[in-house]
Structure formats: C-alpha cells, structure tokens
N, C-alpha and C positions, 0 to 999 in steps of 0.2 A: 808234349808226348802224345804220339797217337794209336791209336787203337784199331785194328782191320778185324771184320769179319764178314761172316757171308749167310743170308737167310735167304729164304723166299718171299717175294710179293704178293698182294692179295689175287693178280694175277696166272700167278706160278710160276713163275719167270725168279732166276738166281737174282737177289740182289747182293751189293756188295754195300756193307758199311764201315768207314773209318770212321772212327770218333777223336775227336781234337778237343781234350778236355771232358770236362761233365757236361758241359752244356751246350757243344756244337757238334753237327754229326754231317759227314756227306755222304749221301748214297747215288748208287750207280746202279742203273737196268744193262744187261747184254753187253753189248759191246763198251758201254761209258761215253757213247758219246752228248748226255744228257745227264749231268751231274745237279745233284740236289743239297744246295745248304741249306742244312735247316739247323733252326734258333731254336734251343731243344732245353729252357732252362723254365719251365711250366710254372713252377711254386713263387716264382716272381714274376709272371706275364712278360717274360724276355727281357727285363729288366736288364740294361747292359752290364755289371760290373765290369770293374779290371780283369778278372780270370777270365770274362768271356771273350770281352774285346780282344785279349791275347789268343784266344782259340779262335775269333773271326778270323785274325789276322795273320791266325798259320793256318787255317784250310783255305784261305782264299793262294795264297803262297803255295799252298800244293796244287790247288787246281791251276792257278798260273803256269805252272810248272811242265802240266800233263798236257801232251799235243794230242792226247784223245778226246778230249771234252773241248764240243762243239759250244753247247749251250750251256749257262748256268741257270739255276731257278732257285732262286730265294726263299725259302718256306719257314713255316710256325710248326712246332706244334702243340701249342696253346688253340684249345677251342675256341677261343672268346679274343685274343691279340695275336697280331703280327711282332709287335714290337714297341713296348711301353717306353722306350725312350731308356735315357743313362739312370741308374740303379741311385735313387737319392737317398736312400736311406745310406746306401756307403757314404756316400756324397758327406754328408751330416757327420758322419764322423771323421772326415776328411782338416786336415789343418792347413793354411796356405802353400806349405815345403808340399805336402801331402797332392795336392791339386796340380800344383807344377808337375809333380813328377808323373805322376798320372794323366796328362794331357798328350806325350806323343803316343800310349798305347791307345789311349781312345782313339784318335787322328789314323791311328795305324790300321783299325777296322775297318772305318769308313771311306781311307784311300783304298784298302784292301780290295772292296766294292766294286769300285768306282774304278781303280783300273784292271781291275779281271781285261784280258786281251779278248774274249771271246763276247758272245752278243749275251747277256745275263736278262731275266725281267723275273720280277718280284711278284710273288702272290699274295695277296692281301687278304688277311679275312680277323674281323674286330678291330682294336682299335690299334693304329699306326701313329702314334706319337710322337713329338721332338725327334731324338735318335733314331728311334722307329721310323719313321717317317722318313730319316734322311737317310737312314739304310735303301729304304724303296727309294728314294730319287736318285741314288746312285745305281741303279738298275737303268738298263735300254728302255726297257718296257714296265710298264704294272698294270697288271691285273687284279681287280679285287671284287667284289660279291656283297652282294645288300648289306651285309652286316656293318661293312667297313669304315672306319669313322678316321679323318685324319688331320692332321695342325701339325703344329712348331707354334705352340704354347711358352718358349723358356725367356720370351719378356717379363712374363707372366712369375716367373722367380727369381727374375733378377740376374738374369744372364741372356746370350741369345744363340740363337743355332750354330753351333758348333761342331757340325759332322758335315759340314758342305750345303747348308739349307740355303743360307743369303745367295749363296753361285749358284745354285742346282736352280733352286724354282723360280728367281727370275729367267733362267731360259728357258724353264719349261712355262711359264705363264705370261712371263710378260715383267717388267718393274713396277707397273702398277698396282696388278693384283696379287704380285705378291709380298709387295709392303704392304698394303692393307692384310692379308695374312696372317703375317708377322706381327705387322704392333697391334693387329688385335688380339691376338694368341689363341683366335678363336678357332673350335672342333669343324670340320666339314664332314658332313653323314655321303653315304656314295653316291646317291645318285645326282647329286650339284658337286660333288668330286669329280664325276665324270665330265659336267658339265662345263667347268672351269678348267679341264684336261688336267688335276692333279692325277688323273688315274687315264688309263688308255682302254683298259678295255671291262665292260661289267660282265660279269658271269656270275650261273647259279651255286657252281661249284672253283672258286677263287684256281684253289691248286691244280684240280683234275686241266682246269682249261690251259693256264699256267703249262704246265706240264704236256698239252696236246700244242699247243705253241711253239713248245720248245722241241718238241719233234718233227714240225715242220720244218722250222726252220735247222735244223741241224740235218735234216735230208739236203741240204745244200753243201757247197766246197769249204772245209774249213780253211783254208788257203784262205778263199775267198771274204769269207765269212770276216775276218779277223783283220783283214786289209779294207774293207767296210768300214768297219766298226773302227779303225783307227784313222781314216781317213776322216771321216763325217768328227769325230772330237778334236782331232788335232786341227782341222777348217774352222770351226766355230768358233764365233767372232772376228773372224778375220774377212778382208775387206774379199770381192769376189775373186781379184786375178791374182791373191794370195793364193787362197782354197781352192782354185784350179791348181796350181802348183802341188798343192799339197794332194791333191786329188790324182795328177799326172804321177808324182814319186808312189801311191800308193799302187796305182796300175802297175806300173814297170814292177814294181813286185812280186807283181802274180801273174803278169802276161807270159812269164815263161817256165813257171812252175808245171809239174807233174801234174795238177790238176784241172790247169788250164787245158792239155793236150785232152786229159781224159775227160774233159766234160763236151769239147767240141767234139770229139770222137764217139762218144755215148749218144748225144743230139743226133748225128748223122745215121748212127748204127738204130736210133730211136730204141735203146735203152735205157737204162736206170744206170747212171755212173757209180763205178766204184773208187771212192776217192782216195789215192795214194796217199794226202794229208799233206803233201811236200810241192 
C-alpha cells in the first residue's frame, strides 16, 4: 500500500512524496523526471527486513512503471548509513521454513534495483554493508562522501552475498579483487573505495552531488537514455560481435522514435530539446 503527498523542498520547489510502507519513500521535484529512493527506516540504520524489502520492491515497480522518471537516486536517510545490510536480528528469530520463505522477497528488492530500465546511481554517505552494499552495486553509478565505509562482510556469518554481490563486483573490479573482498569480509573506508572503483565518484555532499548527477544526465532523451542503459547490460559478457548485435537491435529502437527527430532538429535549430519521451 502506498501513500501520496505533496510538500515543498528546501528549495521551494513542490515536492511530491509516495511512501511504500513505513520505511521506503520516493520523491519527485517538477516535472518527475528525477525520482528519489530513499531507505527511510533510521531506528535500524536501513537494516533490510522482510517489510522493507517488500516496499523496495514495490516502489522500484512503480518507478519501473512511470515513463516520466529519467533517473533514479538511491538515498538514506540515516545520517551515519546508506545501508546496514539484511535486518539479522529478524534473521535470528528466523527457522529454516522461515528463511526459504523469506528469500524471493529479499531477491525481489535487489532485482528491483538492478533492473530499474532507467540509468539509477546510489548516494553513499556511512556505512554501506552486505545488502547495503549490493543495493549500491545494483546502481549504474555510486557516489559517496569521506564518511563512506563499505564490504560484503556475510562470510564473516556464515553465509555469503546474496543480493547480487559475487556477479556485481567482479564486473565492477575485476575476479581478483573481488574474491579477495569477499573472503576477507573486510570494511573499505572511501577514499581506497574510490581507489579500487567500489565507488565512482567522491563528493563532499554524497546526495546533493548524486542528485546534480542525476539532472544531468536526465537533460538527456529518455528514449535514449533507457536504450543505453539496456544495451550496455544486456552486451556484457558477451564476446564483441554478440554486443554489436545487441548494440545494433538497441539502435533500431530509437533511431526512429519521437526523440530521435527532436533532438536532431533541436542540434540544428541549436536549442534545448523538448523531449516527447516516445
């Protein structure tokens, strides 16, 4: 069940807020085409439970849904975590039937993520853990801020990453560095997160940059945008004259949309396009 309303920003600009459960919320500036998840469950440092995972997994479904929202941004709002990883204290009171049952809603968050159609990047600020963690690498991008400390720690309890961490970050690092990672279960502070590319970009203010990020790039064709973004995932790992295919069927889907006329016609007129969406 979700919740709509509408306040002002600290800029004075309408914002609009659905909230999906108690402890997820997305908001929207102006037009919506910069949508904001934020992991809004504080008194447990975003600690995942089953309720939340279930409200990730229906706001990411409604952003899915909406052909207004260009970019997504991944936010806290915990001053101190992004995302403390899955809720072990439920966890502990969990019995094997318990754990089963419990596994595609977790899975269902973390796909939720990971296939938003749109370009999505994470803002990091404290500590990014296990879950935490792989919520951010299911993002395009991450952004995070001195504070930012991050791992896939869950060797370390007797399990191992389970929201997409073993897939995610060997292609963001490499298989080397990221079984060393892994079976150490060891924390990385930001600025050797940057260094090792667990994170993309460092900023003073994690969200504000996050969020000026995400309005760059959403001044571009969401047509476009979304034919990128599925092109570049659905290519990877694939040998190269695969991923030209894959690259070639993604064109042909936008070569002759509404947006494609309007942006070559904007260039020419040397305007600011207005993009039909279609």
């Amino acid at each position: 069940m979700s919740q709509q309303s509408e306040q002002r920003s600290e800029q004075g600009s309408v914002q609009s807020e659905q909230r999906f459960g108690e402890f997820v919320a997305v908001r929207k500036d102006g037009p919506g085409h910069v949508a904001e998840l934020v992991l809004d469950r504080p008194k447990a440092m975003n600690a995942v439970s089953s309720e939340m995972a279930r409200s990730i997994g229906a706001a990411c479904a409604a952003l899915a849904a909406d052909p207004a929202v260009r970019v997504t941004v991944l936010t806290s709002s915990h001053d101190r975590a992004f995302c403390v990883g899955a809720d072990l204290k439920e966890r502990n009171s969990f019995s094997d039937a318990d754990l089963v049952r419990q596994r595609p809603v977790a899975r269902a968050a973390y796909t939720g993520v990971l296939e938003l159609p749109m370009p999505t990047v994470a803002a990091v600020h404290g500590f990014a853990l296990g879950g935490g963690f792989e919520l951010a690498l299911s993002c395009d991008l991450i952004v995070a801020d001195a504070t930012t400390v991050v791992g896939l720690p869950e060797v370390s309890v007797g399990v191992i990453p389970g929201g997409g961490g073993t897939q995610l970050l060997p292609r963001r690092v490499g298989a080397a560095r990221a079984a060393e990672l892994v079976f150490t279960a060891r924390r990385v502070e930001a600025a050797e997160a940057r260094e090792l590319g667990l994170v993309d970009v460092l900023a003073e203010d994690a969200r504000t940059a996050a969020l000026e990020l995400a309005g760059r790039i959403a001044a571009n064709s969401p047509v476009g945008l979304r034919a990128a973004k599925k092109a570049m995932r659905l290519g990877q790992g694939l040998d190269l004259r695969a991923g030209l295919e894959v690259e070639d069927a993604a064109w042909r889907s936008v070569a002759f949309s509404g947006d494609r006329v309007e942006g070559v016609a904007a260039f020419n007129e040397k305007r600011r396009p207005e993009w039909p969406g279609e």
